[in-house]
C-alpha positions in Angstrom: 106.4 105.6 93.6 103.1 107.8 92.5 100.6 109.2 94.4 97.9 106.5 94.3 100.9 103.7 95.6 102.0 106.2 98.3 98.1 106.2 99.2 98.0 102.5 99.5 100.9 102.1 101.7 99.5 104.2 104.0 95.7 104.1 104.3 95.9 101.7 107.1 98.0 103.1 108.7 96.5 106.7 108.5 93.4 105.7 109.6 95.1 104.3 113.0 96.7 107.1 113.5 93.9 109.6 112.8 90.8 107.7 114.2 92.6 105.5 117.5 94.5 108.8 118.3 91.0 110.5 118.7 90.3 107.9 121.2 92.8 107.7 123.1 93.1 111.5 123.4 89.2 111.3 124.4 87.8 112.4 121.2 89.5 115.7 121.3 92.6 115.8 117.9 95.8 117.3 118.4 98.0 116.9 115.9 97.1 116.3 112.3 98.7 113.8 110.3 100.5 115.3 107.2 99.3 114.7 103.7 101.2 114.8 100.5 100.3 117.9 98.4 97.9 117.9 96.0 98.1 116.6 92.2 98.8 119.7 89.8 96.2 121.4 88.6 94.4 121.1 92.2 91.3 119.3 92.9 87.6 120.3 92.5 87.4 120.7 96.2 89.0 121.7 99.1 89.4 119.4 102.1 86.9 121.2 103.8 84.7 121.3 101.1 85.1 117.4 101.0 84.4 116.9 104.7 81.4 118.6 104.9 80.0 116.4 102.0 81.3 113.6 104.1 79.6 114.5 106.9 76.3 115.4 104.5 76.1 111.4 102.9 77.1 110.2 106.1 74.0 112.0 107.8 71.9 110.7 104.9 72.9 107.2 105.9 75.3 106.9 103.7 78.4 104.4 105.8 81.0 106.9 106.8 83.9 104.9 105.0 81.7 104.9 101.6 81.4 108.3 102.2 85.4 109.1 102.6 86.2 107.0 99.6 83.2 108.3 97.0 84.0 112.0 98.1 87.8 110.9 97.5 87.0 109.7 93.9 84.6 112.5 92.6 86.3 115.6 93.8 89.9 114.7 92.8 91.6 114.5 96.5 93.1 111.3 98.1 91.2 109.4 100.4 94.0 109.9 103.2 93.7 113.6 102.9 89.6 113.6 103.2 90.0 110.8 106.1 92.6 113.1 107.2 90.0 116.5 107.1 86.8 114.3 108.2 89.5 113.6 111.2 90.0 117.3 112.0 86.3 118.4 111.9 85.2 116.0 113.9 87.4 116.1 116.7 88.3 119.6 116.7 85.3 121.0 116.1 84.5 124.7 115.3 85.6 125.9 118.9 89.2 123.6 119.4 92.7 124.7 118.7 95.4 122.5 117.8 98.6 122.9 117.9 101.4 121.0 115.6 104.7 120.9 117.2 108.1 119.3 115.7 111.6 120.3 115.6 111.9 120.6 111.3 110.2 124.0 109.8 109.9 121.8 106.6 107.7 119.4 108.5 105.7 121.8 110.0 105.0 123.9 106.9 103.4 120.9 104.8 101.6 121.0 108.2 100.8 124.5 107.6 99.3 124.4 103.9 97.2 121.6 104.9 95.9 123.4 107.6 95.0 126.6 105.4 93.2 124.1 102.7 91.3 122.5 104.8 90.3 126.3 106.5 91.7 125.3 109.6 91.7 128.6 111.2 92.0 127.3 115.0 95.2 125.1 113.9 98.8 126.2 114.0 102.1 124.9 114.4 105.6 125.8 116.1 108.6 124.6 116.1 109.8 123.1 119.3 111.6 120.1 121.2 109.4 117.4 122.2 111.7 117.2 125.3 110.4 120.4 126.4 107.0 121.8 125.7 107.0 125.6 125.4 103.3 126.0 126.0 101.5 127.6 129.2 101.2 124.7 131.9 97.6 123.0 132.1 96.2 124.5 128.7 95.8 121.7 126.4 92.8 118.7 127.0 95.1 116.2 124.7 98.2 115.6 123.9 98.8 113.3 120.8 102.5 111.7 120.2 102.3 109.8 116.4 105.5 107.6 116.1 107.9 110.0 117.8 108.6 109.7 121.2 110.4 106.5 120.1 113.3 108.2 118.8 113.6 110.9 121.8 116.4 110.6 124.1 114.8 111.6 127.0 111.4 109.9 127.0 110.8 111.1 130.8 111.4 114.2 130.3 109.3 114.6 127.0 106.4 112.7 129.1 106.5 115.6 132.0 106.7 118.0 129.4 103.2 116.5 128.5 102.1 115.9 130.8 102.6 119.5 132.7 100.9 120.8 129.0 97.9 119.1 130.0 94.7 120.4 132.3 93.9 117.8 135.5 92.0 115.3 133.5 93.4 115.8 130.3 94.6 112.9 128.3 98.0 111.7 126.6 97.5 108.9 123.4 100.6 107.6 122.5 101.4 105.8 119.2 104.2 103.4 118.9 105.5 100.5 116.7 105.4 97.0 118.7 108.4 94.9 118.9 111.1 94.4 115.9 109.5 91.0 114.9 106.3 92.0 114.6 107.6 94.9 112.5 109.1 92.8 109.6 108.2 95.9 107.3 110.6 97.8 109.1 112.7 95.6 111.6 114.7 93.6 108.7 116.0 96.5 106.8 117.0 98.0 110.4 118.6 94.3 111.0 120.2 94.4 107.5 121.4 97.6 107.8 122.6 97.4 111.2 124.9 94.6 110.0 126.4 96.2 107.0 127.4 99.4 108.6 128.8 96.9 111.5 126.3 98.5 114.3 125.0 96.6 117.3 121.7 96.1 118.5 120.2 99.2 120.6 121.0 99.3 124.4 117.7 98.8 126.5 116.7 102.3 127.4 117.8 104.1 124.1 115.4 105.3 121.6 114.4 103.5 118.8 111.7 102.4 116.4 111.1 99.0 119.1 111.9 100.8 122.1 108.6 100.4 123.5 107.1 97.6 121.6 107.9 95.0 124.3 105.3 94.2 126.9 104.5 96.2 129.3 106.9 99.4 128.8 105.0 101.4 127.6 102.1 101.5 130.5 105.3 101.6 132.8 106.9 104.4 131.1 103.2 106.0 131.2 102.9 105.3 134.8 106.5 106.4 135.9 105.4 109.9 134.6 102.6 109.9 136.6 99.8 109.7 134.5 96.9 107.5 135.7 93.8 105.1 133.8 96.3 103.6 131.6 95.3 101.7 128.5 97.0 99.7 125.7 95.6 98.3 122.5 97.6 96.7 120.4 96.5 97.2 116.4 97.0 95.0 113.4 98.4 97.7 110.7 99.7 96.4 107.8 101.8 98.4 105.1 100.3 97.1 101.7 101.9 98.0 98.4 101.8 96.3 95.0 105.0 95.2 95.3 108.6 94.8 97.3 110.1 97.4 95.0 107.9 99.8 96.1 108.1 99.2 100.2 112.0 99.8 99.1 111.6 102.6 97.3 109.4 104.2 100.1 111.5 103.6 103.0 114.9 104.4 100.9 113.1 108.1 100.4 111.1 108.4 104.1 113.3 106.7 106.4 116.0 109.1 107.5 117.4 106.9 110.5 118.0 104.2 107.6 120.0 106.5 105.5 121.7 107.8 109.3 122.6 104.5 109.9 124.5 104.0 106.5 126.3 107.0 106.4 129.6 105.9 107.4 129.7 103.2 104.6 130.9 103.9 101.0 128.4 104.4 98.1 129.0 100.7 96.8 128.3 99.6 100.5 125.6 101.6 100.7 123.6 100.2 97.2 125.5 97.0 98.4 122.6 97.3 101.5 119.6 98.6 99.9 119.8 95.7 97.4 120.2 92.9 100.0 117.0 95.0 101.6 115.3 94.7 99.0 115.6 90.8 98.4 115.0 90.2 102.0 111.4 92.5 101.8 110.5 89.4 98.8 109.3 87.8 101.3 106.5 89.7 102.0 105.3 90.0 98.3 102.5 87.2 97.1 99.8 87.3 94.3 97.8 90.0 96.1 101.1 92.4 96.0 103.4 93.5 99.4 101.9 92.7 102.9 104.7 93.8 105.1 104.0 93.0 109.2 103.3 95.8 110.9 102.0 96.4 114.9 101.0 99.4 116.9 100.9 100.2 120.2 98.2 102.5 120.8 98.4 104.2 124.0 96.4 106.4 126.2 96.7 107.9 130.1 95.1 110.8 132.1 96.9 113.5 133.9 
């Protein structure tokens, strides 16, 4: 897959996560979404560079989304990393500090580079368990979760690690998939997967991509960790490619708990899989190219 298909897939997706994250967290960003590098050779701007023109034509009247797009085109930068740096400026701002947390080094030093090009000075990232925020109690106005709480084993205790991050007031936004069927992007190669390596279905309670998509978990798990002014909003995302081939190809190189899941099989078993995956993701292609189903739970609470 290039760059411009890898764009497509996810500009729907990235905008959810970048602009409904900023609302739920109460405007403030704390976690930035990564970016693929660059193309080689560099572009004729940096990201922060493009935002600023963003915000320029979008102050001349200019719609904000034209703006993202037209920047995109004539500096040489992908339109998911200039939503991605329009996303940080704005919600930061000059005066906010953010700081990117996960458990791989890898992970967090793409974060890092992105950070630097788009002259993030106030952002910075450290590796640490989700279970167990190593931050000073009550310092942090938002706490942003994008698709990962769902695969922690100890929810509870990762939501009272937020929540004991966070200053009376501050808010929690919470990004989740909804429930397996109205994941088909994701939920049949889990289901066909599942079956090949002879797995069963997930226990209620264990983590998972669904593990909160059902109604009414979420806000309970929310509200059993003692945040208050819950909200839920549910958000039509689908993953658009030009084709099933290249949904497969994406999750066959992104989707680690896939390739977890298949590890005890064979390599024939394991191609055996992938190509019954990819038949069943047909389903999803028509003339306009791949549509695959996808829901998010978008989330938010106050300490």
């Amino acid at each position: 897959m290039d760059r411009t298909q890898l764009d497509q897939s996810l500009g729907t997706l990235a905008k959810t996560l970048g602009e409904l994250a900023g609302w739920a967290a109460g405007g403030t960003l704390g976690e930035i979404t990564l970016v693929v590098e660059g193309d080689q050779g560099g572009p004729r701007l940096t990201l922060a560079e493009a935002a600023a023109e963003v915000g320029r034509r979008a102050a001349d009247g200019q719609p904000r989304s034209e703006a993202v797009a037209a920047v995109a085109r004539e500096s040489g930068l992908r339109r998911r990393e200039v939503y991605d740096a329009v996303v940080a400026a704005r919600r930061a701002g000059p005066d906010g500090r953010v700081l990117a947390t996960d458990l791989s080094p890898v992970i967090l030093e793409r974060a890092q580079r992105q950070f630097e090009l788009a002259g993030l000075t106030s952002a910075a990232t450290r590796v640490m368990d989700g279970e167990n925020l190593a931050v000073e109690p009550s310092s942090f106005d938002a706490v942003i979760s994008r698709l990962g709480i769902i695969y922690l084993p100890d929810r509870a205790a990762a939501l009272a690690s937020a929540r004991a991050a966070l200053r009376p007031g501050g808010r929690l936004s919470v990004i989740v998939y909804g429930t397996g069927p109205q994941n088909g992007f994701f939920s049949v190669p889990v289901s066909i997967i599942r079956q090949a390596a002879g797995l069963g279905a997930p226990l209620p309670g264990q983590p998972g991509p669904f593990s909160l998509g059902a109604d009414g978990v979420l806000a309970a798990e929310l509200a059993a960790a003692g945040f208050s002014d819950i909200e839920v909003r549910s958000i039509d995302a689908p993953v658009r490619m030009p084709s099933a081939a290249d949904c497969l190809r994406f999750e066959r190189e992104s989707f680690g708990a896939l390739h977890q899941m298949l590890s005890g099989l064979a390599e024939p078993e394991r191609e055996a899989a992938w190509a019954e995956v990819g038949t069943a993701l047909a389903q999803f292609e028509g003339p306009a190219g791949f549509t695959g189903p996808c829901t998010l739970l978008v989330a938010a609470g106050s300490r």
